[in-house]
N, C-alpha and C positions, 0 to 999 in steps of 0.2 A: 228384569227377567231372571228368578233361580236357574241354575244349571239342568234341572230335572226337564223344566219347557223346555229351554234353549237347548238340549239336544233331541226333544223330542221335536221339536221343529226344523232341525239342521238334516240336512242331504245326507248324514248315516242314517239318520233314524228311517230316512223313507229307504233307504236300501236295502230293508226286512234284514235282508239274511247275515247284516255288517250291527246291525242292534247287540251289540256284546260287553256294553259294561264289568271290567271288574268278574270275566268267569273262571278260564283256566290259566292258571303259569305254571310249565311245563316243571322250569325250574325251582318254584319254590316246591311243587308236587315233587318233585324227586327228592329231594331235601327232605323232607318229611316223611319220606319213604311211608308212601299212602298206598292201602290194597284194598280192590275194589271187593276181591271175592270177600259175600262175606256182608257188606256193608247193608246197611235196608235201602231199599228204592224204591220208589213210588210209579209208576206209570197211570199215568191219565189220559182216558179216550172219553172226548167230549163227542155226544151226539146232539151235531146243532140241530135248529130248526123246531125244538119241542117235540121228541119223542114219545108218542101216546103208550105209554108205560100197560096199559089195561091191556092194548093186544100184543105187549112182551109177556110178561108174566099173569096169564090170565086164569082168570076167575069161574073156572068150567062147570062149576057147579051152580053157578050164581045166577037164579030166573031173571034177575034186574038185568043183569048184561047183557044179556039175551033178548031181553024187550026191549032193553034199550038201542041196542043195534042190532039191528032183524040182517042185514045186509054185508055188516063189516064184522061179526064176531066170529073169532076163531070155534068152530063146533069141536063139540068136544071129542070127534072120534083122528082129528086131526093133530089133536093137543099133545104134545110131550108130556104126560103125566109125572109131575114131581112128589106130588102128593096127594091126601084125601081132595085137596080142594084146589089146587095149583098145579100149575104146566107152562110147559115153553109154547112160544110162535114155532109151527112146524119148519122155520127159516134158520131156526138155533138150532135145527138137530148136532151141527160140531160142538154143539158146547154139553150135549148130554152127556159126554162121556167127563169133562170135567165135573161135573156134577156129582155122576157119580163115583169117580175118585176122591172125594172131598176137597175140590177144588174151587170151589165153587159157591159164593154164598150171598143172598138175594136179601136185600130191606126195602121193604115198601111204605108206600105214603109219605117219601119224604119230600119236604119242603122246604116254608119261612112262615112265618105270621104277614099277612097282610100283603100276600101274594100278586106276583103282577102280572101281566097276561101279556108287556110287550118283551118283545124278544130282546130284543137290547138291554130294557135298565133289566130284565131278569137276570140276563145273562151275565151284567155289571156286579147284579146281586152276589150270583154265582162265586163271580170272580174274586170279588174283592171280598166274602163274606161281613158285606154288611146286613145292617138292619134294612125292611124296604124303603125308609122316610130318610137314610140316610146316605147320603153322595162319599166315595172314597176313589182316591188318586193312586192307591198301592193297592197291588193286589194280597191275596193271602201266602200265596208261593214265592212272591216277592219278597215278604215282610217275613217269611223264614229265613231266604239268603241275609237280608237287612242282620238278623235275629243271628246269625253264626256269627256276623261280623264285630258283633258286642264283645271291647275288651281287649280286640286283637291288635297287635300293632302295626303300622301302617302298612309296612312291608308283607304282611301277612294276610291282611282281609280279604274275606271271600273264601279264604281256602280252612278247611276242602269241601263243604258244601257248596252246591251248585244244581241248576235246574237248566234243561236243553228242551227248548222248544221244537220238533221233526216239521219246519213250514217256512214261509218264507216272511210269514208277520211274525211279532210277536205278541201274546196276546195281554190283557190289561192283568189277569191272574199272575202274570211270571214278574211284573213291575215293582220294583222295592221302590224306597225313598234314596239307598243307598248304591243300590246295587239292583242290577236283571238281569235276567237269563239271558241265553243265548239263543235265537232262532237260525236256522237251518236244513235245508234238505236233503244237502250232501258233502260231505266235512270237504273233499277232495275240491268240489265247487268253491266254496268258501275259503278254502285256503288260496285256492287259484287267483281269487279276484282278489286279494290282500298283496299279489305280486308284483303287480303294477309298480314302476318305477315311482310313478306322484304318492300311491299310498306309503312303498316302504319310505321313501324318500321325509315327509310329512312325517311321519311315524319315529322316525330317527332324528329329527329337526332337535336343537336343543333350544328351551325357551326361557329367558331370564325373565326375574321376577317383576319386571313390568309388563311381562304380556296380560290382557284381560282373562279377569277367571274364567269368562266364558270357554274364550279360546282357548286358555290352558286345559281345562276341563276337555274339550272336545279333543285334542291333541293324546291327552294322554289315554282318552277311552280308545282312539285309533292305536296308538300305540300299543295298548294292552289285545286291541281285537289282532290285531297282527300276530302276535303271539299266542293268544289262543287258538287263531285259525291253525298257526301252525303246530301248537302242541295235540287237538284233536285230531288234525289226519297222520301225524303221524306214530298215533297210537291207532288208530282206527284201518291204517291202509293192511296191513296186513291180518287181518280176521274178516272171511269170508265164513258166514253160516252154509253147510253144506243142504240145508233144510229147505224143501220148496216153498217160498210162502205163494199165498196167492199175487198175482199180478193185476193188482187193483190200487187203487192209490190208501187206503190203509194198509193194503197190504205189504206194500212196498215200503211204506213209515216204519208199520212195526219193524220188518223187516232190520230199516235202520237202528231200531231201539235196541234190536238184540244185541247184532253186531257192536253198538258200541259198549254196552255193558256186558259182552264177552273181552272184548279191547281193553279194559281195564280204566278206561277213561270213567274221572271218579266227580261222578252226576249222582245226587241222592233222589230229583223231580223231573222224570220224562214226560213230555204235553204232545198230544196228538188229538185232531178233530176230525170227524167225520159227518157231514151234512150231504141234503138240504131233507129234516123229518117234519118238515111243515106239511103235513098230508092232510091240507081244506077237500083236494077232490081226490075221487078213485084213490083211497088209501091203501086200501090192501096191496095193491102190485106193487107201488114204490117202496110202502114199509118192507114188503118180505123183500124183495130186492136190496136195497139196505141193510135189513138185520143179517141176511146170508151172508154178502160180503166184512159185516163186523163179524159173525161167529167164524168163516174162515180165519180170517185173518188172525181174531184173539186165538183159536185153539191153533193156528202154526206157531204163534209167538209162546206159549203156554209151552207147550210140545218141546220146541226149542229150549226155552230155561230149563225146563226138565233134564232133556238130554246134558244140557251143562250143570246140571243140578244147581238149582240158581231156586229153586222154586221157593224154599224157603224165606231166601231172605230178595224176594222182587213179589211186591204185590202191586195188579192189576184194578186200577176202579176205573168203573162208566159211570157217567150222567147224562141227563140230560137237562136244560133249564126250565123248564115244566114240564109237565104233562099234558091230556088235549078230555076236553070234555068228555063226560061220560056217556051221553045222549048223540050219537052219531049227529051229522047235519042235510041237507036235503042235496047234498051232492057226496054222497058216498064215501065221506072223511068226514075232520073230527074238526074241532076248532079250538083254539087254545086255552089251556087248562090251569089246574095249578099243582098238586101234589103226584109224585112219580116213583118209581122205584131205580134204585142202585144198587151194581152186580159187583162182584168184589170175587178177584179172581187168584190164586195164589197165597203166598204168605204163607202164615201158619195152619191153612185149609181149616176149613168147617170141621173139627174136630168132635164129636158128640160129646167128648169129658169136658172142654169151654164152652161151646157155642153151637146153635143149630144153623144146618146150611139155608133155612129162610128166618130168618130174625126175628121177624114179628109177624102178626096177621093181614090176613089179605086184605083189601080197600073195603070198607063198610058204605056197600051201596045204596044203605036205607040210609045216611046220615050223611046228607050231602048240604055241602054249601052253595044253594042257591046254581046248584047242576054238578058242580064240582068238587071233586075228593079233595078231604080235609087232612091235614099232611097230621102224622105222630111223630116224626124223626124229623126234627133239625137239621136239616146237610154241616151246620157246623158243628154236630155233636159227631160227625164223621169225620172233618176237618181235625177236629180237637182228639179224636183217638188218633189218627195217622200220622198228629204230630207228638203228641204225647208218649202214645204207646208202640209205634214202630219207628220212628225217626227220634225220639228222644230227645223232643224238645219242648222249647216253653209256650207252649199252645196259649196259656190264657195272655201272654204278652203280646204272642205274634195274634190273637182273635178279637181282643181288647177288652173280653172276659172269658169267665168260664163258662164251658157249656158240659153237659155229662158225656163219660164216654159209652161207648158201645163194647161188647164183647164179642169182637171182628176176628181181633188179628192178636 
């Protein structure tokens, strides 16, 4: 058994919120005199479940949508008009006002080639940005931390890139070969449970060179989690946002993203999800229900960077792992799809001298495959600018080629 199983199978790994390979030392971070203001960040809100993308960013003009769902389509005098041809779900009205601050910027039809419709290997897809025929063990968020670690010396790896998962799993996207993120709900929680006599105790154990690599391995990842617990709360315990977020459970994630990235605590991949958008029956009241509590939540977090003036350099992306047919189904929801659209919030804003705040065209409802919209955008040509063009790194290594980038951010 490699060390990668054997602690993915060991009683840290199931204790979600202790999953901490190799994140933060406090110590060598002070040493390096690292500051956070300033650095790029990524935050990531996954909407599980397959969020039907046609009643987010809809197509108001489009007679097909309309035949096609007589029952679930947003009409057009309810639409948040963006454009000649495009609008919000009336559930996003907090995000019109990002919108139009240039905040705000929408690509549609993305996908993969040879799309899957179950939730899982999609979502593996997602994760790991691989091909659909092809199975991977890392994910892509992973294989950035993996990717900082190239070169560095032992004492050193990991730092100062880092990715924090806001949950109590962690999920297959933050998984390096080398090194993972950190999962967590509540640094203060986390640090708590690393007190325990058995942990510090274990954690401090010295082990001669006959102990099994296993054990040694899982020893020293304890030892390091111990230290990270304590180096995030104690950069974290004193920054409270004075900003209401909403009191919903994204809300209260973001909520922790902000706080920690006002903390100085130095994370370049924040991962937050939000589900269940599986809407087979009665869609409309779950999805608006859903999308309200995401636009809340994103426009207080939004709001907040601002007031810290952070906006610049913390850009917000959604996804979802598919899309949902275009042809409602005979229970008043959609069924699973394949191509969807991603919202991209912050950064360097939809600026008209680089880029427009919708990217590309709307879904082409006449040229459909066999019911379902045919993706233009690669999700890893989104991958591949985020990490290229705002994290500054080596995308075709951490993606395992090159893919084009986009003119986002």
């Amino acid at each position: 058994m490699n060390r990668r199983n054997f602690l993915q199978k060991s009683a840290l790994t199931t204790a979600g919120s202790l999953l901490i390979p190799n994140f933060l030392k406090a110590y060598e971070l002070d040493r390096m005199g690292l500051q956070a203001n300033g650095s790029k960040i990524v935050v990531i809100v996954q909407l599980s479940g397959g969020n039907d993308g046609l009643n987010t960013v809809v197509p108001f003009r489009n007679d097909i949508y309309y035949r096609e769902r007589p029952t679930i389509a947003i009409q057009p005098d309810k639409v948040l008009k963006l454009t000649d041809d495009l609008g919000l779900n009336p559930a996003l009205d907090p995000l019109r006002a990002l919108y139009d601050d240039g905040q705000m910027t929408i690509i549609n039809n993305v996908g993969y080639p040879n799309p899957d419709r179950s939730h899982f290997r999609s979502m593996d897809i997602w994760h790991t940005a691989s091909d659909s025929s092809e199975y991977l063990n890392t994910g892509w968020v992973g294989r950035y931390l993996d990717a900082q670690c190239a070169g560095k010396p032992a004492n050193r790896k990991g730092v100062p890139y880092r990715a924090l998962e806001v949950d109590d799993t962690l999920s297959l996207s933050m998984k390096g070969d080398q090194i993972n993120g950190l999962a967590l709900l509540d640094p203060k929680k986390l640090f708590n449970q690393t007190r325990g006599d058995l942990v510090k105790g274990l954690s401090h154990e010295n082990h001669n060179s006959d102990t099994h690599g296993n054990v040694a391995y899982l020893y020293k990842t304890l030892a390091e989690t111990v230290s990270s617990a304590e180096y995030v709360y104690d950069k974290a315990k004193g920054v409270k946002t004075n900003r209401a977020f909403p009191n919903s459970e994204l809300g209260n994630r973001l909520k922790t993203v902000s706080e920690l990235i006002q903390s100085g605590v130095e994370t370049s991949v924040y991962y937050v999800s939000l589900g269940s958008f599986d809407t087979h029956i009665n869609q409309p009241g779950q999805q608006e229900r859903l999308l309200g509590q995401y636009a809340e939540a994103v426009r207080a977090f939004m709001d907040d960077m601002k007031a810290a003036n952070r906006t610049q350099d913390v850009l917000l992306m959604t996804f979802s792992e598919f899309g949902r047919r275009v042809k409602q189904n005979g229970s008043n929801g959609t069924d699973h799809g394949t191509a969807s659209n991603v919202l991209l919030f912050g950064g360097n804003g939809a600026n008209p001298a680089t880029h427009s705040p919708v990217v590309n065209a709307a879904p082409n409802l006449t040229d459909l495959d066999e019911g379902d919209l045919k993706y233009s955008v690669d999700f890893r040509s989104i991958y591949a600018t985020l990490l290229r063009d705002w994290l500054k790194a080596d995308d075709v290594a951490i993606l395992g080629r090159k893919f084009d980038t986009l003119a986002i951010v």
